[in-house]
N, C-alpha and C positions, 0 to 999 in steps of 0.2 A: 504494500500500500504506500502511495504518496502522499505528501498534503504540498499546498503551495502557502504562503501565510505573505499576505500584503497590507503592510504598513503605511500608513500614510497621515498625510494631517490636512485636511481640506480646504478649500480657499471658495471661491465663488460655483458654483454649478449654475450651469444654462442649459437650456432647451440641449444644445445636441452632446453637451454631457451625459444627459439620461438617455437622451436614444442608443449612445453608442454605447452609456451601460449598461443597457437593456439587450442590447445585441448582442455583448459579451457576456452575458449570464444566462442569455440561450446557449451561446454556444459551448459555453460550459457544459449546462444540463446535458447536452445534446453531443456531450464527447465522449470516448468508448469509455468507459469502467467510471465514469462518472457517479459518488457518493453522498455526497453533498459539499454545503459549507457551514458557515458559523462567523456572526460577526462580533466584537467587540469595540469599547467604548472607551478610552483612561478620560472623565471629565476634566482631571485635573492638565492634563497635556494637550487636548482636543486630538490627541491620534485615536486614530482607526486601525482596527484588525480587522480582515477577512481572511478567514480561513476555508481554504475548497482541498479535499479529498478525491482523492483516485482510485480504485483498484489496483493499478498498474502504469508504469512511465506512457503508456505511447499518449492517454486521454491528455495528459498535463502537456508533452507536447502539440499534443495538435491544438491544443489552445493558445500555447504560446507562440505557434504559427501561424494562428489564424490572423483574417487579415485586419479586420477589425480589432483585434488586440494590438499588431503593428500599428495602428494609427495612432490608436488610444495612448500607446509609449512614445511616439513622435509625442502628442500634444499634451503630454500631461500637465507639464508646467504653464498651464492656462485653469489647472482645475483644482491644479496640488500643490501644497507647498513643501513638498520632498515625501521622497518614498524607502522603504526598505522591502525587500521580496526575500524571502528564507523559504529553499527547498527542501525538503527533507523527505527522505523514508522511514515511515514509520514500523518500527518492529515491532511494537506490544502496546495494544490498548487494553485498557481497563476498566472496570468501575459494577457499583452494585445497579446501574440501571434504572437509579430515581431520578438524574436527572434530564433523562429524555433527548441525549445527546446524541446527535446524527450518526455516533459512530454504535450506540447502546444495542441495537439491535445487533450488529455483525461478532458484537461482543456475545450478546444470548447465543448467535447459530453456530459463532467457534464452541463455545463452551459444551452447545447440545452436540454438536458434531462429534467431540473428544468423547463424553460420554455414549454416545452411540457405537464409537468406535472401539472400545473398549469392556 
């Protein structure tokens, strides 16, 4: 599994700021092993997290091939006031499952999985 985690601190959004992040979040959903995301908030910084998960590297590349992603990193400095991007693979998720976290479920079907297989 992958996650891609994009940091950022936001500046003005306009009309085709949302379109093309609306574009870029189809295209997300709509990439091979796509799991979700998850956003966060520090009030005290005004930064942003989003976090999007993969299955597998090929979904996080074709998104960050896509072309509309290309534009969006051409123009971000119209939208953002600086960015950070941390890729990572993730090797072990966790948790008891109360708090409904996008990953909570793939956690329940590893676990029933192991037990099934056993």
């Amino acid at each position: 599994m992958y996650s891609a985690t994009f940091i950022f601190t936001a500046k003005e959004y306009d009309h085709e700021f949302h379109a093309l992040d609306a574009l870029i979040a189809t295209a997300a959903k709509e990439s091979i092993g796509y799991i979700g995301e998850e956003a966060w908030e520090d009030p005290q910084t005004g930064r942003i997290a989003n976090v999007y998960y993969w299955e597998n590297e090929a979904g996080l590349k074709a998104l960050i091939a896509h072309p509309k992603h290309i534009e969006a990193k051409k123009r971000y400095s119209e939208w953002l006031g600086g960015y950070q991007v941390i890729i990572s693979q993730v090797l072990k998720t966790y948790g008891d499952g109360q708090l409904g976290h996008v990953l909570s479920q793939r956690v329940e079907e590893s676990v029933l999985g192991q037990r099934q297989a056993n």
